[in-house]
N, C-alpha and C positions, 0 to 999 in steps of 0.2 A: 382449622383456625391458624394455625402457624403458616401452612401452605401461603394463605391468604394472605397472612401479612408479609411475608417473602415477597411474592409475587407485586405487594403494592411498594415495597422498598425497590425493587426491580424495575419497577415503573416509573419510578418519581426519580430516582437515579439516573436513568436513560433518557430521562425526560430533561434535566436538567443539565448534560453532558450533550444531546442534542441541538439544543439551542446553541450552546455555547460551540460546539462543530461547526454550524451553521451559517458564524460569523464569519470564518474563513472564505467564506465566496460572499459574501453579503455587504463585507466593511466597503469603504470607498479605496480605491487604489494613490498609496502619497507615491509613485516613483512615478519619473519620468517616463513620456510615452514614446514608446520606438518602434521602430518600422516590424514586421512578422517574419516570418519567414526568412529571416537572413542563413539561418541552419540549414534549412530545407534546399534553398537555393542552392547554397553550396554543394550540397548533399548530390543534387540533380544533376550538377553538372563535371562532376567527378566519379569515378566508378570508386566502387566499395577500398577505403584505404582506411586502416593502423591511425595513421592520420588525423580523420575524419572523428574518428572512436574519440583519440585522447582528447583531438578539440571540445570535445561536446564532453566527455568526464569532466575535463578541468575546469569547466563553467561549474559544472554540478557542484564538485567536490568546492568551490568558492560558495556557490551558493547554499552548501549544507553546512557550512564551518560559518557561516556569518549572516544567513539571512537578508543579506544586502543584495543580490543581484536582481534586477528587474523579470518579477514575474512572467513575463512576455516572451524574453528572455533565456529562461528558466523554462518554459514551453515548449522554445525552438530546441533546444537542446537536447529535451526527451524525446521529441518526435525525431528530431537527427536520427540518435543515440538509436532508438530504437529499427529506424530503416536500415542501418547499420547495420547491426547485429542481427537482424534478418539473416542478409546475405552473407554475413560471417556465419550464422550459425548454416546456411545450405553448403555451405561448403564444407565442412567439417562436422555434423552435427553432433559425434560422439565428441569429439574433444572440448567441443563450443560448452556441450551441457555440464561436464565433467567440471569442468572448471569453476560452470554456479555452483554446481552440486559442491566442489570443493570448498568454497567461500561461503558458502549460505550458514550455515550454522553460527550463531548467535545471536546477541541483542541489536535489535534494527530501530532509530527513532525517526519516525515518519514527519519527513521535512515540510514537501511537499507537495500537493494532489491536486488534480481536476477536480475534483470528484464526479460524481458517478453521471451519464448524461441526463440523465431526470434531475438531477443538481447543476448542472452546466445550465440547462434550460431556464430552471427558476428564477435561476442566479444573473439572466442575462451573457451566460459564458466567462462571467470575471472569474480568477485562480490568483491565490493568496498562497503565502506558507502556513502550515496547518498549526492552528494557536494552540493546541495544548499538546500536552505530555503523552504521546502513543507510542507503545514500545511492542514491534511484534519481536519476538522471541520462535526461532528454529533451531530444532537437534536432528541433523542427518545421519548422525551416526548409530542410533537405535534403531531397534524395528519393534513396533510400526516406529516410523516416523515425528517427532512430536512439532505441533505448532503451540504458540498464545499468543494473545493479542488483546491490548491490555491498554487502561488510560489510567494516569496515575496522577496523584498530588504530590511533589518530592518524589519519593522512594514509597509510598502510600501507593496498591491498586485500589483504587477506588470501581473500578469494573474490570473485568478477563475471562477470557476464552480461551477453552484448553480445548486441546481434537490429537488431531492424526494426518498425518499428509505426504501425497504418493507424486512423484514426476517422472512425467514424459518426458524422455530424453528428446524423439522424436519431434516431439511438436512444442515442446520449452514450457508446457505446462503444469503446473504445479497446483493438484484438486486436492481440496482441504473439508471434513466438517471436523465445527464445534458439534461437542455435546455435553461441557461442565460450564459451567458460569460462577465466579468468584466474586462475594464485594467486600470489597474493605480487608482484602484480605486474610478475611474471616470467615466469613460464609460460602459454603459450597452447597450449586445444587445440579444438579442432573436434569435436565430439557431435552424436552426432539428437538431433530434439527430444525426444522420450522419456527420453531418458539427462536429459536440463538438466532435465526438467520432475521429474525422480526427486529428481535432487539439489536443487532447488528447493525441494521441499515436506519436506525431510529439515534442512533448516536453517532454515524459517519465513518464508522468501524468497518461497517460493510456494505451493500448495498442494495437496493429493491430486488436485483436481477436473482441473489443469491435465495430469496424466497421461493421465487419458480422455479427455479432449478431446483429446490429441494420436496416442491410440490409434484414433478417428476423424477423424483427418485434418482436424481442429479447431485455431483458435487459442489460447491462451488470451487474457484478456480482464478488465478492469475496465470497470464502469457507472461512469463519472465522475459526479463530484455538484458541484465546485465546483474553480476554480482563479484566485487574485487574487496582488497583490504579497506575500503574507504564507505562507499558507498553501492546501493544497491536499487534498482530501476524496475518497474513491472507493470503491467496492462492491465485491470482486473475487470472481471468478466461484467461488470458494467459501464465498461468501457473509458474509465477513467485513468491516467498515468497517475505513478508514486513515484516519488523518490524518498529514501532510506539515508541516515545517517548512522555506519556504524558506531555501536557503544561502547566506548574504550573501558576496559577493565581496571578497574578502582584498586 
């Protein structure tokens, strides 16, 4: 009986936290419309520079502190950012990864996404900044590892995901499961990864791709792209870009 009604709190929570994700690619776009690929250009006709990097951060870090930059914009910059650090990380990969791995631990508030391409598609390909409250939360300094990932009202989680998470220095990948689920900051319960990876990609949190994988006995997984004092960049295995605004301490 209790299972039951957990499970239908679970449902109608996710349910109602999905819709509202949803709007992020769905609203109509109020900025100006500008040309694509201005980043990219650059990007092609320049070989891999320092340069190149902070140009496309500093759009970012404008675009995480005020929500004002043209999503399009905002676009070219990750996809820069990320061809980038490609080729920075082939050239160094221990020191490239060292340095996420150095930055990455703590609160992360999720600016803005593609989201996933099964959402790209639905959505017509529009990309918005993500309207609610998502804070993913990383500790690299234990072992294992800890992730969460989390939507909150205020300081309220109203949903969260707690796991464990391993990176490839080699390949800048960063494979993660949940297996606690939190609401309200009150209730805890324990699921397979399948159940978390359902509910995950049902509120925007994660994405359809992380089911499969978990139905082959798979992690799920982001390609990291970048992680400094400010903000932080990543690929996730449904093929949608993030950007992260770190959370300054109160």
């Amino acid at each position: 009986m209790l299972s039951t009604m957990l499970r239908s709190i679970i449902f109608y929570t996710t349910l109602l936290l999905g819709i509202a994700s949803t709007a992020a690619f769905t609203q109509p776009q109020s900025f100006t419309p500008t040309r694509r690929n201005s980043f990219l250009a650059l990007s092609a006709a320049t070989a891999t520079s320092e340069a190149d990097i902070q140009e496309a951060k500093a759009l970012l870090c404008r675009a995480a502190e005020t929500k004002l930059e043209n999503p399009d914009r905002v676009l070219d910059a990750l996809e820069s950012l990320e061809k980038n650090c490609k080729k920075k990380h082939k050239e160094s990969p221990a020191a490239f990864s060292k340095d996420i791995m150095d930055n990455i631990s703590g609160e992360w508030r999720l600016i803005f996404t593609t989201g996933t391409k099964e959402r790209q598609k639905k959505s017509g390909g529009r990309v918005n900044y993500f309207p609610l409250k998502a804070i993913q939360t990383f500790d690299a300094t234990v072992e294992p590892k800890v992730i969460e990932n989390g939507i909150y009202a205020w300081n309220l989680p109203l949903l969260r995901f707690s796991g464990d998470f391993d990176f490839d220095e080699r390949r800048r990948k960063l494979e993660f499961d949940f297996d606690l689920i939190e609401l309200f900051g009150l209730i805890k319960i324990k699921l397979g990864r399948k159940e978390v990876a359902k509910i995950g990609a049902s509120t925007g949190l994660g994405s359809a791709n992380n089911e499969k994988l978990a139905d082959n006995g798979r992690r799920a997984f982001f390609d990291w792209i970048s992680a400094d004092e400010n903000i932080a960049t990543a690929r996730g295995g449904g093929g949608g870009l993030a950007l992260w605004k770190r959370v300054e301490e109160e």
